[in-house]
Structure formats: C-alpha cells, structure tokens
Z-matrix of the N, CA and C atoms (Angstrom, degrees):
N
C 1 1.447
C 2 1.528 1 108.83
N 3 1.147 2 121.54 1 154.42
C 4 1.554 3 133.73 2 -145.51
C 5 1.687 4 94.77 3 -114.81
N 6 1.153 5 123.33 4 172.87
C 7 1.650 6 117.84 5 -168.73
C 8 1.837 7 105.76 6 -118.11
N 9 1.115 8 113.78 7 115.20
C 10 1.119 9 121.50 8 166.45
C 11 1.729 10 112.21 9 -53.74
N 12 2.240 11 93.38 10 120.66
C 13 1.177 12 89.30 11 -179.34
C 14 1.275 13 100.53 12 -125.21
N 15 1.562 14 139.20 13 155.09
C 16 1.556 15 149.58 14 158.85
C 17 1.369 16 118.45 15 -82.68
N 18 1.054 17 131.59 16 90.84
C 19 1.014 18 146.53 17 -133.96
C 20 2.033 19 98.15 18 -130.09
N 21 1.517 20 105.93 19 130.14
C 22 1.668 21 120.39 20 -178.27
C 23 1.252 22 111.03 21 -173.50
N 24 1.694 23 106.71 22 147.19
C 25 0.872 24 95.35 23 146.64
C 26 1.687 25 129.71 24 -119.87
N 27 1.667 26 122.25 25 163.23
C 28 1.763 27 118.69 26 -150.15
C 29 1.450 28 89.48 27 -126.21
N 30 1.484 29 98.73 28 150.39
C 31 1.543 30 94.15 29 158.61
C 32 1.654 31 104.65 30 -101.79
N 33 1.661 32 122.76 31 172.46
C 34 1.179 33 129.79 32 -120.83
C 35 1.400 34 91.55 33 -87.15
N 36 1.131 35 135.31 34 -38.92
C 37 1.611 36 137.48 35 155.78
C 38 1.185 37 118.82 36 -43.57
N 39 1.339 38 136.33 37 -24.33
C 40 1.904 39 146.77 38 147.92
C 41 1.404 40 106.28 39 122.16
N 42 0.965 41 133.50 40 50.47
C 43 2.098 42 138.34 41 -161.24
C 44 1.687 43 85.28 42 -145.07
N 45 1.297 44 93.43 43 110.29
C 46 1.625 45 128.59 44 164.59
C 47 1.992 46 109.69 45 -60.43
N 48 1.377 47 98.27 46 -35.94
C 49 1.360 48 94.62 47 -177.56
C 50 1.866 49 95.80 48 -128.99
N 51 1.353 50 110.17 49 -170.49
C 52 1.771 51 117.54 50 166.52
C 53 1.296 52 107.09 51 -112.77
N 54 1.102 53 137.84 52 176.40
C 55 1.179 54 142.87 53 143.28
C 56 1.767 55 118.19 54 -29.72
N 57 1.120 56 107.40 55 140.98
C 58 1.349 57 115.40 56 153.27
C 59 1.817 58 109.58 57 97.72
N 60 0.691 59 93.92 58 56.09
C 61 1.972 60 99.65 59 -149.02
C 62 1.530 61 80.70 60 -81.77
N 63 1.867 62 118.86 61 145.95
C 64 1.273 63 127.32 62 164.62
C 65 1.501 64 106.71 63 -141.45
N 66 1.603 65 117.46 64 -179.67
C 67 1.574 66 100.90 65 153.62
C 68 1.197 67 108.99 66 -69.72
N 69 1.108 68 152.97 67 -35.99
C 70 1.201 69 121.31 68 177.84
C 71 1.325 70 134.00 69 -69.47
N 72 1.520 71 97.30 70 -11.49
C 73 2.074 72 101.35 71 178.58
C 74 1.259 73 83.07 72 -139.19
N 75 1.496 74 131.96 73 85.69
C 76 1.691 75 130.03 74 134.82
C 77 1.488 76 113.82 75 -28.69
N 78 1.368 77 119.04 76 -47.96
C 79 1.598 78 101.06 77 -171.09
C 80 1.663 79 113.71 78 -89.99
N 81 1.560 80 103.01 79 16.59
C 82 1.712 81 101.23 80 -168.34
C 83 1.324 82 117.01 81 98.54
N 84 1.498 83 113.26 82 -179.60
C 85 1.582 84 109.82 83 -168.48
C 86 1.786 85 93.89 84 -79.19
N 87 0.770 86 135.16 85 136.23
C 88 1.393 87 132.79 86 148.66
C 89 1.866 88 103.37 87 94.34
N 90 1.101 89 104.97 88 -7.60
C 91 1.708 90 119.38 89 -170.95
C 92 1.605 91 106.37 90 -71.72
N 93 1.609 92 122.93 91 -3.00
C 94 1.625 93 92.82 92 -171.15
C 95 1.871 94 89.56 93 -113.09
N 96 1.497 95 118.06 94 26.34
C 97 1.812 96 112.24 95 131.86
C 98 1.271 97 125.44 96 -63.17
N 99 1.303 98 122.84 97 -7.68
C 100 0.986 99 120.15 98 -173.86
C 101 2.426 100 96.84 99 -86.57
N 102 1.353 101 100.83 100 8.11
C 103 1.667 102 78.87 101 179.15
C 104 1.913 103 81.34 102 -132.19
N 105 1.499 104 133.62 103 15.52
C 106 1.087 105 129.94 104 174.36
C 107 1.839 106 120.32 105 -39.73
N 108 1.476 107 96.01 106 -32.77
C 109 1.227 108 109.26 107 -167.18
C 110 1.854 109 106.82 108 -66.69
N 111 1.511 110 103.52 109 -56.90
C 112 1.329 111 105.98 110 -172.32
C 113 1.644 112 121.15 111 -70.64
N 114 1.905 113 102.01 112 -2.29
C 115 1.622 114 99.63 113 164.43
C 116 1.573 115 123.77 114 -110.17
N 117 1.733 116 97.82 115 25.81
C 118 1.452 117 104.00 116 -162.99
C 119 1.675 118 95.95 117 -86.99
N 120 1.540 119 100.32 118 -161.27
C 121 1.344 120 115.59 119 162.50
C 122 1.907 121 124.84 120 -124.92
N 123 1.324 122 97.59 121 19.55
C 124 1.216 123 86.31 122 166.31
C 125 1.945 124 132.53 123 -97.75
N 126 0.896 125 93.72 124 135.61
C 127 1.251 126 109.08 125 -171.31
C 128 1.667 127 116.98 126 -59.83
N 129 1.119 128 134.26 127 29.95
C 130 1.767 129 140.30 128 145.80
C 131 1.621 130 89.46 129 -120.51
N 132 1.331 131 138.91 130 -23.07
C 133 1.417 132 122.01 131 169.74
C 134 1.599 133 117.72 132 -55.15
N 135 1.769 134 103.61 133 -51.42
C 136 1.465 135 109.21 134 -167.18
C 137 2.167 136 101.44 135 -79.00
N 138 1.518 137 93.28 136 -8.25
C 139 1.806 138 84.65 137 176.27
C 140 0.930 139 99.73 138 -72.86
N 141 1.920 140 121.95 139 -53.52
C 142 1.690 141 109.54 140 -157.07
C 143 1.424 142 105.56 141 -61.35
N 144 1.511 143 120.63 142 -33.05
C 145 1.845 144 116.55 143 -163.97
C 146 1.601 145 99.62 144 -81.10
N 147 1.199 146 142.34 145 -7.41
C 148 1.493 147 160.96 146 -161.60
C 149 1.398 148 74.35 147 -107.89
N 150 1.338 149 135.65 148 -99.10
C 151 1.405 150 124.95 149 -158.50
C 152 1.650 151 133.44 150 -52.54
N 153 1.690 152 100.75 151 -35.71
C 154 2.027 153 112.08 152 171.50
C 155 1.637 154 91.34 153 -64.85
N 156 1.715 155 141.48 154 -21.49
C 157 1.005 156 111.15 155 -141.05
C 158 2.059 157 86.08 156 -104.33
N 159 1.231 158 108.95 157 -50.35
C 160 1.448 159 122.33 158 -168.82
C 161 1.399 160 107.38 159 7.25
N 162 1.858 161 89.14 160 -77.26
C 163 1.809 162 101.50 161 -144.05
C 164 1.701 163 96.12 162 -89.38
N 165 2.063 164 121.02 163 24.03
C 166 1.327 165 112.66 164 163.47
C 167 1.155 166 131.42 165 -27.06
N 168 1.251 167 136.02 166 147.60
C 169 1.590 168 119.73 167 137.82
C 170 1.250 169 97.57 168 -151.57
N 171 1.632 170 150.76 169 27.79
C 172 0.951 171 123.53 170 -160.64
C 173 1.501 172 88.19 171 -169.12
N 174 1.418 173 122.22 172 174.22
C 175 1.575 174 108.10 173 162.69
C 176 2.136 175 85.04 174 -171.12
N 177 1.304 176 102.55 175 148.04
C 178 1.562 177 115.34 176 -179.81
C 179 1.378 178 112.46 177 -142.90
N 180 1.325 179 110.95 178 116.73
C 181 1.051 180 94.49 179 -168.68
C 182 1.958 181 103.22 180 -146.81
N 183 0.980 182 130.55 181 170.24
C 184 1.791 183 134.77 182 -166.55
C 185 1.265 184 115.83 183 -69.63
N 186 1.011 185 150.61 184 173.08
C 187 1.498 186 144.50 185 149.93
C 188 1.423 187 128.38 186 -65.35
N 189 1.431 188 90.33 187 -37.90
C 190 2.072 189 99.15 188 177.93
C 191 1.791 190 93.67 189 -62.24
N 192 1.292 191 126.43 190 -45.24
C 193 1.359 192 103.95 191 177.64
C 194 1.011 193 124.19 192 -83.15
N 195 1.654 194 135.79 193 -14.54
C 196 1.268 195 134.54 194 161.86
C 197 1.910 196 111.29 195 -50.01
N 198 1.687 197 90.38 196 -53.52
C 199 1.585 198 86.26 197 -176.87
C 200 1.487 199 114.54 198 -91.07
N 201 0.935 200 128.52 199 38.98
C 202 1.727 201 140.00 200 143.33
C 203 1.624 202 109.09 201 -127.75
N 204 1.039 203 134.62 202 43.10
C 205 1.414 204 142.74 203 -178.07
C 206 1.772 205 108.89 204 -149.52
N 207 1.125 206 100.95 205 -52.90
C 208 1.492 207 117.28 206 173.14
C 209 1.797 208 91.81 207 -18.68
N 210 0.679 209 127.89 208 -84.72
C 211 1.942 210 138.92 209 -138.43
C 212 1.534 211 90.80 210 -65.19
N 213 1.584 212 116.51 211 -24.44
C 214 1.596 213 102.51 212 -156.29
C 215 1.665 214 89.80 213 -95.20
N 216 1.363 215 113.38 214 -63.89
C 217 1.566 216 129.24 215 153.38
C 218 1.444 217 121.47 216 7.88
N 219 1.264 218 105.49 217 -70.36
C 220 1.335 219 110.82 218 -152.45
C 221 1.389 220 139.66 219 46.24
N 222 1.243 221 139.97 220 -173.02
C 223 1.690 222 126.75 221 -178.83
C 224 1.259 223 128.61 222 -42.30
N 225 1.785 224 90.79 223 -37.92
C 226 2.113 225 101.95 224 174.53
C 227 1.284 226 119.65 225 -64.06
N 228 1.471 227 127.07 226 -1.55
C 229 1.687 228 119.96 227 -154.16
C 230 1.282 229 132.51 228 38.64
N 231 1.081 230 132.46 229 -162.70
C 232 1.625 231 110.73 230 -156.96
C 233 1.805 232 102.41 231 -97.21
N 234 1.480 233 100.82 232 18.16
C 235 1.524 234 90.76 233 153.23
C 236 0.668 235 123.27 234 -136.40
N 237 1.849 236 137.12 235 68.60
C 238 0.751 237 167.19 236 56.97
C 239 1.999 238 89.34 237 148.25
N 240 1.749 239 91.49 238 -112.30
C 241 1.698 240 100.03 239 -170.26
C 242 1.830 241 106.28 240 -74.82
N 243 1.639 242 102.84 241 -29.08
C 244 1.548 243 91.45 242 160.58
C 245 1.250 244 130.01 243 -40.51
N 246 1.932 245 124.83 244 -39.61
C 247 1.111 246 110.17 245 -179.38
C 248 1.663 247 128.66 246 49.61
N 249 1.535 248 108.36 247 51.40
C 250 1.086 249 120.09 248 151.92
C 251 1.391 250 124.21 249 -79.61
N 252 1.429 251 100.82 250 144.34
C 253 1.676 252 104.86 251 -166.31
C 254 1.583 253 99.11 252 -63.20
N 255 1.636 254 105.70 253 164.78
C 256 1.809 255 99.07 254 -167.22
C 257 1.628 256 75.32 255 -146.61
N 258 1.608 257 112.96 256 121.29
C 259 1.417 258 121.95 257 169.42
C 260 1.590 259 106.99 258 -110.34
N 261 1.314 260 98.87 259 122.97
C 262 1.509 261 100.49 260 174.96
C 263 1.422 262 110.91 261 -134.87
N 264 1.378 263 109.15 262 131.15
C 265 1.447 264 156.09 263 -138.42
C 266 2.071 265 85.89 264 -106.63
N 267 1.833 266 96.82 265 110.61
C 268 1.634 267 105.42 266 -172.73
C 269 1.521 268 95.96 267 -139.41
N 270 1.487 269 107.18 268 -174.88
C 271 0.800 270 106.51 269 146.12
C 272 1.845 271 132.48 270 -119.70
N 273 1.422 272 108.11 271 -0.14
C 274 0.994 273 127.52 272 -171.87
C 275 1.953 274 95.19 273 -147.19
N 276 1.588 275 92.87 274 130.27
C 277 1.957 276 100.72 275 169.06
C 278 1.722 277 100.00 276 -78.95
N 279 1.472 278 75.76 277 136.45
C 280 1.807 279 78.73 278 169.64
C 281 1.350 280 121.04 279 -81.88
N 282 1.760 281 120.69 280 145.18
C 283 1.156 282 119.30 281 -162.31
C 284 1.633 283 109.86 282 -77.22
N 285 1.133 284 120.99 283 6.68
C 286 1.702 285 127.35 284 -178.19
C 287 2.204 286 100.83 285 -124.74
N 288 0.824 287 67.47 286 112.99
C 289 2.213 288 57.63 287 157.23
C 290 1.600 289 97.21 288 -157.80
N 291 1.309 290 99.81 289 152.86
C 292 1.586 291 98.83 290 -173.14
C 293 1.406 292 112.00 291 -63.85
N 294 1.308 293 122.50 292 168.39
C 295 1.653 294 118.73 293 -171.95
C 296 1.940 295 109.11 294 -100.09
N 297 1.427 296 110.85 295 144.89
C 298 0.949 297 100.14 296 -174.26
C 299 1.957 298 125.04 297 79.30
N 300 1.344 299 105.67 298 14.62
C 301 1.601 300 120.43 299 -163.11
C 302 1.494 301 117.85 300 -92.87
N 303 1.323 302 152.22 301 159.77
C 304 1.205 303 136.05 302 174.24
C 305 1.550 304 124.84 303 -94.08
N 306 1.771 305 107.09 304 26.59
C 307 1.276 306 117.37 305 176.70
C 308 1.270 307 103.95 306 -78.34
N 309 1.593 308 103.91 307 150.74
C 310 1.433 309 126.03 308 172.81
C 311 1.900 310 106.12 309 -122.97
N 312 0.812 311 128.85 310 82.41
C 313 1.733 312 119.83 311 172.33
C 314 1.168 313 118.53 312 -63.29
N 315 1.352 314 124.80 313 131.14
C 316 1.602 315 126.13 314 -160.69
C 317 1.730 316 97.00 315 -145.43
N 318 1.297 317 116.01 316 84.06
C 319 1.143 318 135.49 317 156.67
C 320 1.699 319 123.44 318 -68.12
N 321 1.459 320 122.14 319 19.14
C 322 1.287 321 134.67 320 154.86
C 323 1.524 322 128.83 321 -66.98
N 324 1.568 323 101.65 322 -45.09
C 325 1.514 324 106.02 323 -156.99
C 326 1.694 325 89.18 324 146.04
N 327 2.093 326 84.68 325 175.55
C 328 1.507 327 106.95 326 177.38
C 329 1.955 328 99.00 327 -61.41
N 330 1.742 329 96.64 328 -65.05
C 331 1.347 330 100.39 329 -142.28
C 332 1.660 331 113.68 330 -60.54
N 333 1.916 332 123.96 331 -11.82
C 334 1.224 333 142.46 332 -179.55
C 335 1.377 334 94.04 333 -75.48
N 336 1.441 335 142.63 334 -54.00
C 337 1.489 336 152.83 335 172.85
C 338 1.305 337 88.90 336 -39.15
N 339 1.622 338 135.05 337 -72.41
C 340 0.790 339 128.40 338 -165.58
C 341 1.841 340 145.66 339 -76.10
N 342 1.477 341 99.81 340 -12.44
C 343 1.453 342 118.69 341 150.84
C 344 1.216 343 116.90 342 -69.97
N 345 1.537 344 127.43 343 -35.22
C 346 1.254 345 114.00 344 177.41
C 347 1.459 346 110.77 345 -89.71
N 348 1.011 347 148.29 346 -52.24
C 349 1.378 348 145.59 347 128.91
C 350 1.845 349 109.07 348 11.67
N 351 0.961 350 114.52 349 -72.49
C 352 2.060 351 122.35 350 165.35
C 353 1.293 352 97.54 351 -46.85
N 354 1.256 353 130.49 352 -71.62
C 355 1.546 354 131.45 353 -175.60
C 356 1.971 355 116.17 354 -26.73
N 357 1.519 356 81.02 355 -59.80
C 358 1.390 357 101.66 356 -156.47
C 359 1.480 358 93.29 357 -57.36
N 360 1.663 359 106.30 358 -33.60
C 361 1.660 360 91.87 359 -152.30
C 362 1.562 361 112.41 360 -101.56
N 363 1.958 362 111.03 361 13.37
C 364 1.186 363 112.36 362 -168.82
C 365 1.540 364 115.59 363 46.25
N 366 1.311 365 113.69 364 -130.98
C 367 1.404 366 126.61 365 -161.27
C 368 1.591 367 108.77 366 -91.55
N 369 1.360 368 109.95 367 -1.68
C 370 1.962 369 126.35 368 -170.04
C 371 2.054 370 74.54 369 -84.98
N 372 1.882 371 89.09 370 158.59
C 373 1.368 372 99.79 371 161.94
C 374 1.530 373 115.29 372 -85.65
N 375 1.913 374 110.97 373 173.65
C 376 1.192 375 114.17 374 168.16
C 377 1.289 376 117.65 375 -107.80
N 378 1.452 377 148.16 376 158.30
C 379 1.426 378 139.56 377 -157.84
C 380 1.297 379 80.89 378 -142.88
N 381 1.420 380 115.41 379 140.64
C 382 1.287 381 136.43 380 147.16
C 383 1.259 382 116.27 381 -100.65
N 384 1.976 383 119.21 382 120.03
C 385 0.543 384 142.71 383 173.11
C 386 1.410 385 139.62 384 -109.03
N 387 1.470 386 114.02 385 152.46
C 388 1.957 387 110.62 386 -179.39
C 389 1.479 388 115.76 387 32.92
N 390 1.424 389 76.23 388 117.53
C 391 1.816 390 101.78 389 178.36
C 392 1.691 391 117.93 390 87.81
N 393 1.651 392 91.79 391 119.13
C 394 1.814 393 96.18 392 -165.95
C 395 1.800 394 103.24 393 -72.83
N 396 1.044 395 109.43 394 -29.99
C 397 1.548 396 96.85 395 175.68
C 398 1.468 397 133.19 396 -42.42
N 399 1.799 398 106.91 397 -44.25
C 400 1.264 399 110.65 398 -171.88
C 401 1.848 400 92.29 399 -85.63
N 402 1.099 401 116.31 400 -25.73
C 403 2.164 402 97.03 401 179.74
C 404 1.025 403 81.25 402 -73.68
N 405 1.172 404 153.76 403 -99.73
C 406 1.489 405 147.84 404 -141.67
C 407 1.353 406 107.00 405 -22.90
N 408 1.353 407 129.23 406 -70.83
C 409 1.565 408 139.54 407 169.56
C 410 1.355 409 99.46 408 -30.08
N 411 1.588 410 138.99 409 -60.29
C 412 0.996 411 144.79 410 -156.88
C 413 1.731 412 88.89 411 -82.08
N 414 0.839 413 140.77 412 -45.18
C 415 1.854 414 136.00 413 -159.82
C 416 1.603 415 95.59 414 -75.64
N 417 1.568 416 113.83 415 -40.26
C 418 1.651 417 97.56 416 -169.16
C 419 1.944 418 107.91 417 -92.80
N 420 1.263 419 90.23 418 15.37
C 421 1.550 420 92.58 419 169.20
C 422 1.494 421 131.48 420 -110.78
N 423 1.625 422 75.53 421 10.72
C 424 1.669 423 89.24 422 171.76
C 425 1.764 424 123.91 423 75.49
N 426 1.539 425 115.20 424 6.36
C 427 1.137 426 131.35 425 -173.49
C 428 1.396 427 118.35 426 -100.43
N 429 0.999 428 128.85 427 1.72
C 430 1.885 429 138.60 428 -165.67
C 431 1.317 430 89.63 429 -123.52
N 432 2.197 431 108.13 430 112.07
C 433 0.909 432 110.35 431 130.56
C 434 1.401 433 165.13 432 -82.85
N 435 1.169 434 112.44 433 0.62
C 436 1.274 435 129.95 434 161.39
C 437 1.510 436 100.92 435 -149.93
N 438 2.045 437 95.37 436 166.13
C 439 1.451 438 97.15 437 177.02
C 440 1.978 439 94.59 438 -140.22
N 441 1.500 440 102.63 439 138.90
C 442 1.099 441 116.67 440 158.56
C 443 1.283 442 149.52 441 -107.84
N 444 1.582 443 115.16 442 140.00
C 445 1.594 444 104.19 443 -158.81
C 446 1.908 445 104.71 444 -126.47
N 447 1.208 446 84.74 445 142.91
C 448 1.743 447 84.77 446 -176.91
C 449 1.541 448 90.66 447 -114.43
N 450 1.540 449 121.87 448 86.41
C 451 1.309 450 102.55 449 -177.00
C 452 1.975 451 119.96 450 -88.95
N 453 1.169 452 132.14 451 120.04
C 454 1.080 453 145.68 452 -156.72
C 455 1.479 454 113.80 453 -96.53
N 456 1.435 455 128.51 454 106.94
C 457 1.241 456 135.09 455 165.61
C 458 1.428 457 138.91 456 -16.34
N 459 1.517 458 99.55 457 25.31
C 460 1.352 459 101.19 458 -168.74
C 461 1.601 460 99.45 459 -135.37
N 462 1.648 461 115.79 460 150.21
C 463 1.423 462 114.42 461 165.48
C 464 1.680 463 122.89 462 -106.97
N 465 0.988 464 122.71 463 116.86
C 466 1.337 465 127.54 464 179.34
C 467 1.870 466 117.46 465 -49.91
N 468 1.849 467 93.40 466 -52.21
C 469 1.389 468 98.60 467 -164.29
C 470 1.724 469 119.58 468 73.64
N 471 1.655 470 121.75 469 -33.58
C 472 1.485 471 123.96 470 147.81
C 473 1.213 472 134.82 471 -160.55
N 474 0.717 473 138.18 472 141.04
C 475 1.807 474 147.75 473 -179.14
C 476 1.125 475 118.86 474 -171.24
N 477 1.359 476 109.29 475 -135.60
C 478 1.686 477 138.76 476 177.06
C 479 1.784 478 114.74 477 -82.04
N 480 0.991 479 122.50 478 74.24
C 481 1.532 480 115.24 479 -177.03
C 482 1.678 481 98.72 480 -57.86
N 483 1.141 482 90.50 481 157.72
C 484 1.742 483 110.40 482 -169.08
C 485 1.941 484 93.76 483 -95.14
N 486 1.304 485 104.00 484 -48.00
C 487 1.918 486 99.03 485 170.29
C 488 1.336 487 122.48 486 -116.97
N 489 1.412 488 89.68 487 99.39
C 490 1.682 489 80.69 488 176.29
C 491 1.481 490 115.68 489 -91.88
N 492 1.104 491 121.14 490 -106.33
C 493 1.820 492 116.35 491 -173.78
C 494 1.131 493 113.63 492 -87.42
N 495 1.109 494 142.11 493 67.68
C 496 1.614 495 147.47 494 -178.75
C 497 1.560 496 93.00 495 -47.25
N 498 1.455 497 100.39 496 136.16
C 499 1.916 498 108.43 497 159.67
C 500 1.356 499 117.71 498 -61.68
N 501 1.231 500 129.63 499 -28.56
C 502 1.572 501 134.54 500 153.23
C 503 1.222 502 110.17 501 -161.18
N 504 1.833 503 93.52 502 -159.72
C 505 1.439 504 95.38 503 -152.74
C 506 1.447 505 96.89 504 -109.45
N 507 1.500 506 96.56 505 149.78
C 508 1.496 507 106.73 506 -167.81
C 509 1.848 508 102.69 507 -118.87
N 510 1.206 509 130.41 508 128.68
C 511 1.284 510 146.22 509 175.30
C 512 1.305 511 113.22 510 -76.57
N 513 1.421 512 126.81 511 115.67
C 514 1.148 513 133.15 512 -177.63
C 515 1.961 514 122.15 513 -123.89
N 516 1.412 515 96.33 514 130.08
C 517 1.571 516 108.70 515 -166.86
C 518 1.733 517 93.55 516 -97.15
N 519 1.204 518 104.07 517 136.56
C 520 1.355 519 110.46 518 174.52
C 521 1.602 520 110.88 519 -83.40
N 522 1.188 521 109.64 520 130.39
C 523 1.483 522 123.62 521 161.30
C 524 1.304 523 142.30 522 -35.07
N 525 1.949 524 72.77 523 -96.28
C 526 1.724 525 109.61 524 -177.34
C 527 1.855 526 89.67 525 -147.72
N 528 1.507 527 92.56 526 147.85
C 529 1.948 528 122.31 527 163.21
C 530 1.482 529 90.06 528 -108.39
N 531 1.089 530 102.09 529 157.47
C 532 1.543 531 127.64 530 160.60
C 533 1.417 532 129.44 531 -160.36
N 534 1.489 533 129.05 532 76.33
C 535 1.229 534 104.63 533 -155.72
C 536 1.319 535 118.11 534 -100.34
N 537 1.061 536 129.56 535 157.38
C 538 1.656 537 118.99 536 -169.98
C 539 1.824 538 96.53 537 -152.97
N 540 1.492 539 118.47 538 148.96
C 541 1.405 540 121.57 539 165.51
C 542 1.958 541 117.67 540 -10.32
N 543 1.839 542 83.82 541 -73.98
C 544 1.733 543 78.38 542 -163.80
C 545 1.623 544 109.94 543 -77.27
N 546 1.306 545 114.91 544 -2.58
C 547 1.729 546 95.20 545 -175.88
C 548 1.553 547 77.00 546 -166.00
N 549 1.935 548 101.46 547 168.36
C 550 1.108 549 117.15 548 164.16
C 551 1.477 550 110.79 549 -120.85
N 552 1.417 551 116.97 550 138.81
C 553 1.471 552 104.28 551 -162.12
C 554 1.727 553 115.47 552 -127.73
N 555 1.113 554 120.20 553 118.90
C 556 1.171 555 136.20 554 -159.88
C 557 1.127 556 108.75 555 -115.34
N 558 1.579 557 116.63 556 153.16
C 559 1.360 558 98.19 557 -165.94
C 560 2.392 559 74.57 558 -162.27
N 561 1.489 560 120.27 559 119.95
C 562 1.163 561 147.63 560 -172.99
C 563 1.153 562 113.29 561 -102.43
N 564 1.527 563 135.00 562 128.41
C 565 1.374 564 137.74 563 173.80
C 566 1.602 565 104.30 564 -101.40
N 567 1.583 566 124.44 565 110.15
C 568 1.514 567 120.07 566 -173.49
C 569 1.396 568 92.33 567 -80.12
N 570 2.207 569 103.80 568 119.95
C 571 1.292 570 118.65 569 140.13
C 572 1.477 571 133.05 570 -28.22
N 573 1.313 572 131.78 571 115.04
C 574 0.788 573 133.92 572 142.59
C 575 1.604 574 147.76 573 -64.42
C-alpha cells in the first residue's frame, strides 16, 4: 500500500487561494500563480511535479474543488491522459457529470473515499487534493502520511489558509527541498 500524501500549493503567508474567489477565479483575484509553477518551463518545477506525480494512483479530493475545476478538468481530471481515478468526498452526486469521466462520488465519509481511493490505486500513492478543509479532516484523523508544499513567492495578505485549527500538533520530518524561481517545494514525512 502506497502512502497517503496532502499535497498544495501556498503562497508564502500560507492561503491556498486570495481573496475574492468567483467562478471565474476559484483561486481568487490573482490566486491561480499560485499553480504558475507546474505550467512553467523550468526544469526543478517539472522534477518536483515529475516526482509528487510518479508513484500516483489515486487522487481525493472535495466538491467545492471538483465544482470549480470541473470546466478546466474535463473527463481526464487534472491529470489529464493519465486518467487517474479522482474520488471526491460530497454530500450529494451531482445531477450532471461528464460521461465517460474518472469521477468517483463518495457520499459515505472521508475514510470510505479513502478505501476506495487505496483500492483504486493498489500499491501507487493517494494525494489529497484542493481545499484545506478536507486535508485538515484527513491530518486530524491521523491518516496523512506526508504533506506537500509548493510554497510560491507571493503574499496574499487573505484567503483560504491552508492550516487552520489543527486538533493537534503534528511533528514533521523533512524529506526533500527543492528550490526553483516560481516555488519552493517541500515535501514532510508526519512523525509518528
């Protein structure tokens, strides 16, 4: 079995998104620099997303980002022709999803998202993705083995913080550094 990772990227003040979030700007006004890195061309950008991506097999992720992702996404999810399965954790399936797509809707809970999610991905890891609420849920439940950060040169000043009130405190062993222009990318193994 493969290691559940939480996986984002923050700008340097810790806000996943900016202020002002719409459908047309899910990450806020000025908030989707915060993924500049993984459409750039520098070469420690395409290692770290080459390396978070390898040992995939799985991906979990919220509904608020399914349904502000959906349009960009499309059927493949956000990895495109890989077509890794993408489980997202609702409370209600939406009555439209594209046909033929690699959504899974899991109106159980975290930890049902997350057995099938393990399933899907055999011996590949699972990444939790978009939206700090649901890693958080996943960090104080004791289920996230590592967490990754693409932290990005920029300060918000407000949005979406990536940690908000954790139920405690969690000890973290560093990995890997990677630093490159658009982000620095870190990647933590939580002590047990």
């Amino acid at each position: 079995m493969g290691k559940v990772i939480y996986d984002m990227s923050v700008s340097l003040d810790g806000f996943v998104t900016a202020a002002g979030i719409s459908a047309d700007e899910p990450l806020g006004v000025g908030g989707a620099v915060l993924h500049d890195w993984a459409m750039g061309s520098d070469p420690a950008d395409a290692e770290a997303l080459a390396a978070g991506s390898a040992g995939l097999g799985a991906i979990i992720a919220g509904r608020r980002t399914y349904d502000s992702s959906i349009r960009w996404w499309g059927p493949d999810g956000p990895t495109g022709p890989r077509r890794l399965p993408l489980f997202v954790v609702t409370h209600a399936v939406p009555d439209d999803g594209p046909d033929g797509s690699v959504y899974t809707f899991v109106t159980e809970g975290l930890d049902a998202a997350l057995d099938r999610a393990r399933d899907a991905a055999g011996e590949g890891d699972v990444a939790i993705m978009g939206g700090p609420d649901l890693g958080q849920q996943y960090l104080d439940r004791g289920l996230v083995d590592e967490v990754g950060l693409h932290v990005v040169p920029v300060l918000f000043g407000a949005g979406q913080r990536m940690f908000g009130d954790l139920a405690q405190h969690l000890r973290l062993e560093s990995v890997d550094v990677t630093p490159a222009p658009s982000a620095t990318h870190l990647r933590y193994r939580i002590v047990r």
